[in-house]
Structure formats: structure tokens, C-alpha cells
C-alpha positions as CSV (number, residue, x, y, z in Angstrom):
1,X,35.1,-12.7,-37.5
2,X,36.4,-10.9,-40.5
3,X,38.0,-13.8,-42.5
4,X,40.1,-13.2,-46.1
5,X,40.5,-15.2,-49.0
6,X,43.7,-14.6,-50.0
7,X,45.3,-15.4,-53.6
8,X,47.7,-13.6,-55.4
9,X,47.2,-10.5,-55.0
10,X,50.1,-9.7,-52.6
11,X,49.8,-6.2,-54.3
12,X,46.7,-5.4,-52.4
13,X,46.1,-7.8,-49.3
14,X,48.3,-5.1,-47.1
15,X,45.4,-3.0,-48.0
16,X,42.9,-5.4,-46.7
17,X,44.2,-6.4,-43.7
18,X,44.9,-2.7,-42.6
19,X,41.6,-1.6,-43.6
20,X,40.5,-4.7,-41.4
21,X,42.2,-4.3,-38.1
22,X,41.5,0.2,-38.3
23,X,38.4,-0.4,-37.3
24,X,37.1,0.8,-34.2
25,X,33.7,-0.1,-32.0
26,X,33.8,-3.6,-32.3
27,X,36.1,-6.8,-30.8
28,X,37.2,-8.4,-34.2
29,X,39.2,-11.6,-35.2
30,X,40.7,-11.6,-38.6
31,X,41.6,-14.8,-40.2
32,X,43.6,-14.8,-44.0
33,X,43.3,-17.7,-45.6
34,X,45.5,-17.9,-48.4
35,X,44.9,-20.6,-51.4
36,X,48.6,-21.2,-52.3
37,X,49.7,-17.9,-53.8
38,X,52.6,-18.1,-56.2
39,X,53.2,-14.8,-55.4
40,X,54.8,-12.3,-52.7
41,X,51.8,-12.4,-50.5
42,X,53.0,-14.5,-47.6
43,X,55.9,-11.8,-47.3
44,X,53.0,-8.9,-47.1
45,X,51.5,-11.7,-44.5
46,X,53.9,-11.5,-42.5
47,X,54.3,-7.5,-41.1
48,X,50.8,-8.1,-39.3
49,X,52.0,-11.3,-37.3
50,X,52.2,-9.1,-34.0
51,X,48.6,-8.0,-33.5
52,X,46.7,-10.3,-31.6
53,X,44.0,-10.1,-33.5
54,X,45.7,-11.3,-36.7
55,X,46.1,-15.2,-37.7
56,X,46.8,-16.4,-41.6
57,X,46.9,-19.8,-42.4
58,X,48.2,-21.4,-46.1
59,X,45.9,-24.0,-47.0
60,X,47.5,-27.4,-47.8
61,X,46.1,-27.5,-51.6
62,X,44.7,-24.8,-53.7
63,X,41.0,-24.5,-53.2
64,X,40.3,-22.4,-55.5
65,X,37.9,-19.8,-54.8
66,X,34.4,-21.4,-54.0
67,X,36.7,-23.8,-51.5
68,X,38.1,-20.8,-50.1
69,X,35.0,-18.8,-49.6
70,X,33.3,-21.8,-47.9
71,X,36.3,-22.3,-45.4
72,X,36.5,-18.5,-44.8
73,X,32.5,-18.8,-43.8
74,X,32.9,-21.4,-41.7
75,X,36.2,-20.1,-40.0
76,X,36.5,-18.1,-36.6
77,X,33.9,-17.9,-33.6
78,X,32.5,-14.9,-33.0
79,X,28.8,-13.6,-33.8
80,X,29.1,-12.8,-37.0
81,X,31.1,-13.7,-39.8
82,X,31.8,-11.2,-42.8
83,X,34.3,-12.7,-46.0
84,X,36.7,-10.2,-47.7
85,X,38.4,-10.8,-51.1
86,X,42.3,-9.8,-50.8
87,X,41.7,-6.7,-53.2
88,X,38.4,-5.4,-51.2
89,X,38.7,-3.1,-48.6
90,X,36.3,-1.3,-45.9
91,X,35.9,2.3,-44.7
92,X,36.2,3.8,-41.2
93,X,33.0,2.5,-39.4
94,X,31.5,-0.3,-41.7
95,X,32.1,-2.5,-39.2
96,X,31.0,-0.3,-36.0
97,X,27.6,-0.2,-38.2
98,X,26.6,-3.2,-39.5
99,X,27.4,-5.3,-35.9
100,X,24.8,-2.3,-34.1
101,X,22.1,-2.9,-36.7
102,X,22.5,-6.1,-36.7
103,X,22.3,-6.7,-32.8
104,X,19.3,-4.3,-33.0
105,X,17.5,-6.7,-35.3
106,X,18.0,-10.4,-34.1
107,X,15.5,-12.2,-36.9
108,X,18.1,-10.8,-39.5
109,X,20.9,-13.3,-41.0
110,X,22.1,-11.2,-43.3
111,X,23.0,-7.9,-43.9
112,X,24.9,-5.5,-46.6
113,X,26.1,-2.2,-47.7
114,X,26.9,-0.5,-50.4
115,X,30.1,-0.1,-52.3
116,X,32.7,2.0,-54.2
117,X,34.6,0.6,-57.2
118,X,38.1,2.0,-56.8
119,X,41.4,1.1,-58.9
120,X,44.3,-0.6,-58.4
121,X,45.5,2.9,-56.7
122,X,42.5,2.7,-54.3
123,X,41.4,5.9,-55.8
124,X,37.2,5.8,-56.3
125,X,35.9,4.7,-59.9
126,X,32.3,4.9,-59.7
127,X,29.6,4.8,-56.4
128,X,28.0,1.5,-57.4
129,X,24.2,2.1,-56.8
130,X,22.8,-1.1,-58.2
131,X,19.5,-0.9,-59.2
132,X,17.6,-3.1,-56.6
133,X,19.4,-1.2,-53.7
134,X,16.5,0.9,-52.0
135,X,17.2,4.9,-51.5
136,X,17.2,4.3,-47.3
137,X,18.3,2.1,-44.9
138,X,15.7,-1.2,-44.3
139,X,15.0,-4.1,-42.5
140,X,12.7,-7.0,-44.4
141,X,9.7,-5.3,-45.8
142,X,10.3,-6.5,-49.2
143,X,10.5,-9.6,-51.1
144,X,14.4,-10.4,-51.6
145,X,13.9,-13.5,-53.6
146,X,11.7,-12.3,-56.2
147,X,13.4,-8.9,-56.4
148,X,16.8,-10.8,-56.6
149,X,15.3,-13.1,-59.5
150,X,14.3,-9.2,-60.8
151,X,17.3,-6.9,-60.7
152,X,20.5,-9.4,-60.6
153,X,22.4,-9.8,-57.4
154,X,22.7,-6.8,-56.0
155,X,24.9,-7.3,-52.8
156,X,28.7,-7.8,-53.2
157,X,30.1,-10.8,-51.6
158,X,32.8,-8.0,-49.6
159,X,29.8,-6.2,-48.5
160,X,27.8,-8.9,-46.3
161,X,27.5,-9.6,-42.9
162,X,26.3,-13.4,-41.8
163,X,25.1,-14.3,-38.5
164,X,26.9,-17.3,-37.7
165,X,23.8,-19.0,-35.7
166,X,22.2,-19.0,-39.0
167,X,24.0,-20.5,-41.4
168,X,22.8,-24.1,-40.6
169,X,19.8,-22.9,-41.9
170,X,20.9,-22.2,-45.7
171,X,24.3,-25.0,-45.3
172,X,23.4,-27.8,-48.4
173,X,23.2,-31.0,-48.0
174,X,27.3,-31.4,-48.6
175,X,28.1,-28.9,-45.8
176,X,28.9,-26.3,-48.5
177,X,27.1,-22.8,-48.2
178,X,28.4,-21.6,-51.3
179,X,27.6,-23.8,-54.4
180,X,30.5,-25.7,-55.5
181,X,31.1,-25.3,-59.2
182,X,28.9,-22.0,-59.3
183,X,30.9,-18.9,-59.6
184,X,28.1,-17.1,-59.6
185,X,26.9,-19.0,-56.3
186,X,26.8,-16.1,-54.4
187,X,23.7,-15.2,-56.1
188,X,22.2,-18.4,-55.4
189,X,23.1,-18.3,-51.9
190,X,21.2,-14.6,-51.5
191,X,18.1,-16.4,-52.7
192,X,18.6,-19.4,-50.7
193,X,18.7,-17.2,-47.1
194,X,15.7,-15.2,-48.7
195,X,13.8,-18.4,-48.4
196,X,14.6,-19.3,-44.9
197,X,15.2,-16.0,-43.4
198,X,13.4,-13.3,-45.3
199,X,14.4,-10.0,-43.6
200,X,17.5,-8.6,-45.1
201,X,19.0,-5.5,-44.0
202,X,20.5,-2.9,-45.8
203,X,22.8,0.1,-44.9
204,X,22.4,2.7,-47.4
205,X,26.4,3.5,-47.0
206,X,28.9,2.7,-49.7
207,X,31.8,1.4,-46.6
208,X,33.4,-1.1,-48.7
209,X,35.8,-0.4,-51.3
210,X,35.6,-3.0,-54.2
211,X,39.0,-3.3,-56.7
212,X,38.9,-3.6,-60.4
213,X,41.6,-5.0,-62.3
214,X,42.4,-6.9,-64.7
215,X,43.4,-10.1,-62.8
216,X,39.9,-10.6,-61.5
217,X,38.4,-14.0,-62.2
218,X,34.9,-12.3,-62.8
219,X,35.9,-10.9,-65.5
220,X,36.4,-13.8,-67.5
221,X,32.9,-15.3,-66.4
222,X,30.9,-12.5,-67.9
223,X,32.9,-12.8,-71.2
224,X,31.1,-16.1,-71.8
225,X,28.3,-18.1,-71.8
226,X,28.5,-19.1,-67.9
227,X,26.4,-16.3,-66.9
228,X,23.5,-17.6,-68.8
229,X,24.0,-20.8,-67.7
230,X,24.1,-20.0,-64.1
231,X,21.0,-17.8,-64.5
232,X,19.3,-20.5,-65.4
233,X,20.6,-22.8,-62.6
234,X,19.9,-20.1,-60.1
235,X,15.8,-20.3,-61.6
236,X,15.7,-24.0,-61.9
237,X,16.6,-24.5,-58.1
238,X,14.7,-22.2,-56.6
239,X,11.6,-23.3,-58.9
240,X,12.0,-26.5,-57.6
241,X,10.8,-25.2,-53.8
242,X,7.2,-25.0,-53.6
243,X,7.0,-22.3,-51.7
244,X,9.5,-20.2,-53.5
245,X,8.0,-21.2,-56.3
246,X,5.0,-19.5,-55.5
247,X,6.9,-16.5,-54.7
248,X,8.7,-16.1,-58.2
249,X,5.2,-16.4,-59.7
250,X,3.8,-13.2,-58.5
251,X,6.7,-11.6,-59.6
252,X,7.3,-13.6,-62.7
253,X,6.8,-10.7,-65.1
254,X,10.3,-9.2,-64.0
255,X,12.5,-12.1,-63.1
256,X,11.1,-13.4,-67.1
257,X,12.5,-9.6,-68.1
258,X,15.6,-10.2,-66.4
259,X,16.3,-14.0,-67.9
260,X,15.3,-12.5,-71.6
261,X,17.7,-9.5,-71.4
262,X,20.5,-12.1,-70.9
């Protein structure tokens, strides 16, 4: 299931959902879910309505993002689930590859790749090779909370796969996955699988192109205070687990590093 949060960006979400439904090697669904767009997306909606594979749905009230990212996770009903922002895009076999690991490695509930930042023209910015991406493919053999709490977040929401079986295992007590009220929750909820299911996997492949322009809502965020304040939400709930506790503290030396520098 390859579902899309869709808001205004009808200058871009033709991109997605092509991107989406050329990709070969694997039996795909894609759901859009768009969150009351004021703009010309439903029209760009619209040309995709006669591939089978293609269902968008306008939600009765604007959800806003987080709402939208939780329905989009909990959408469709195939084996895995990956959510796509309506500027994203992904490459010729991202799909194909993640889905083969993935079946090759049944413990693992989630995976990611890389990324390129492109431009509103699609045309490549920068490879984004984050600092706590490894320099090879893996599967577990590290500590993903502690070296979340370490380097930042280093997987883009665009550039995750979930197996669905798993997510009752990191769903709160609300039936949210994502944090309400947490933009950035999608930090949170890397370090909340990393408790429950330790062995990420990583494709060292940048397969997903990620947009930057000047309507994101990210952009904002790091402009004020929020960041901080998250940060320290992010530490505060994972502290409060015993045993992830006693993870953080035998890397506490870097994730303190990491909390000082912001």
C-alpha cells in the first residue's frame, strides 16, 4: 500500500502519483488522501481515475498533517504500508527493493532508503547522506535508539517502509502511531519501533526524491523554538521506559552532545 497525503500541492502530486504507479516488481495499491486542498489538486486527481490500482478520497474535514499521516498508515491492506508526501517522489525500483529485503528479513518492521533533495523542477539539489546513515546496506546490528537520540532522525518519512503486522506494536494508547501535536513525531515514532522491534534495515540507495520549496511546513518549524522543545519531548518519553532508559545511558555522552548543540 503506497498511500499519499495530499494537500495543496496540485503542482506536484501528478509527480507523485506517476512516480507511484511506474513502478515495476511489485502488486501495489495507491490510496491519495487529500486534506481539503483549496487548490487545483482534485483536477490533477482526477487523470489517474482509470488505473485500477488508483483510489483518492477527500477527507470530510481538514486533518491537518499528523491526522493525515496517521490515516494514510492505517489505510489499504496489503503487507506493507509506505506514506508519501504529495511533493515526494520515488525512483525506478525503490519499491521492487525494499518489498525483496524486506520479505527476506521477516523480524524487520521497518525499513528505509536514502534520498535526493530535488527542486520544484524535480532537478537534483544535493544527495542527502545524513550523518547516521551507515556506508552499506544493513539489517539490525546497531543500536537505532541511541544512535537516533545521537545523530537526529535520519530517515525521511517518504523514505520508509512499515510492515503492517507490526504496527500494533508501536500504535499508542489513542490508536495514533504518529504523535498528535508533534511535528516532529516522526522522530519519536523511529525511536518508539527501535524499542519494540530493534532491527532496522537500510538500503544504501538514494530512490526517493524529496522537494524543497518554500510552501513546506517544515520550514517554519525549524525557524523557532519547537525543535528544542520537541527534542526534549522526544528524551523525556523515551527516559521514561526502563529499559530504553538503560539504553540511552550507555550512549548518553552523544545523545547529551546532540541536545547541547540545539
Amino acid at each position: 500500500t503506497v498511500a499519499v497525503m495530499s494537500y495543496n500541492n496540485a503542482s506536484f502530486v501528478g509527480q507523485t502519483v506517476e512516480s507511484v504507479l511506474a513502478q515495476e516488481g511489485v502488486n501495489l495499491e495507491l490510496l491519495v488522501f487529500d486534506d481539503c486542498s483549496p487548490d487545483e489538486s482534485l483536477q490533477v486527481l482526477e487523470r489517474y481515475q482509470q488505473d485500477p490500482r488508483f483510489t483518492y478520497k477527500v477527507n470530510e474535514r481538514n486533518l491537518g498533517m499528523i491526522g493525515n499521516y496517521n490515516q494514510c498508515l492505517r489505510s489499504g491492506s496489503e503487507r506493507y504500508v509506505v506514506v508519501l508526501g504529495s511533493d515526494d517522489v520515488i525512483y525506478p525500483g525503490h519499491l521492487r527493493s525494499l518489498v525483496a529485503a524486506m520479505d527476506q528479513h521477516p523480524q524487520v518492521a521497518l525499513g528505509y532508503t536514502q534520498c535526493l533533495w530535488i527542486d520544484q523542477h524535480g532537478q537534483v539539489l544535493k544527495h542527502a547522506v545524513h550523518p547516521g546513515h551507515r556506508a552499506n546496506n544493513y539489517v539490525g546490528g546497531r543500536d537505532e535508539l541511541v544512535d537516533l537520540l545521537t545523530h537526529d532522525s535520519y530517515i525521511t518519512p517518504s523514505a520508509a517502509i512499515f510492515r503492517r503486522s507490526a504496527l500494533p506494536g508501536f500504535t499508542l494508547e489513542d490508536g495514533c502511531i504518529h504523535r498528535e501535536q508533534m511535528l516532529a513525531g516522526d522522530w519519536e515514532l523511529w525511536t518508539r519501533i527501535a524499542q519494540v522491534a530493534p532491527d532496522f534495515l537500510f538500503l544504501n540507495q538514494a530512490s526517493v526524491g524529496y522537494r524543497i520549496h518554500g510552501g513546506q511546513i517544515s520550514q517554519k518549524f525549524y525557524a523557532s523554538d519547537k525543535p528544542l522543545a520537541e527534542h526534549t519531548r522526544i528524551l523525556e518519553l523515551n527516559l521514561a521506559v526502563p529499559a530504553a532508559r538503560q539504553r540511552m545511558q550507555q550512549g548518553a555522552g552523544g545523545i547529551w552532545q546532540l541536545y547541547l548543540r540545539r
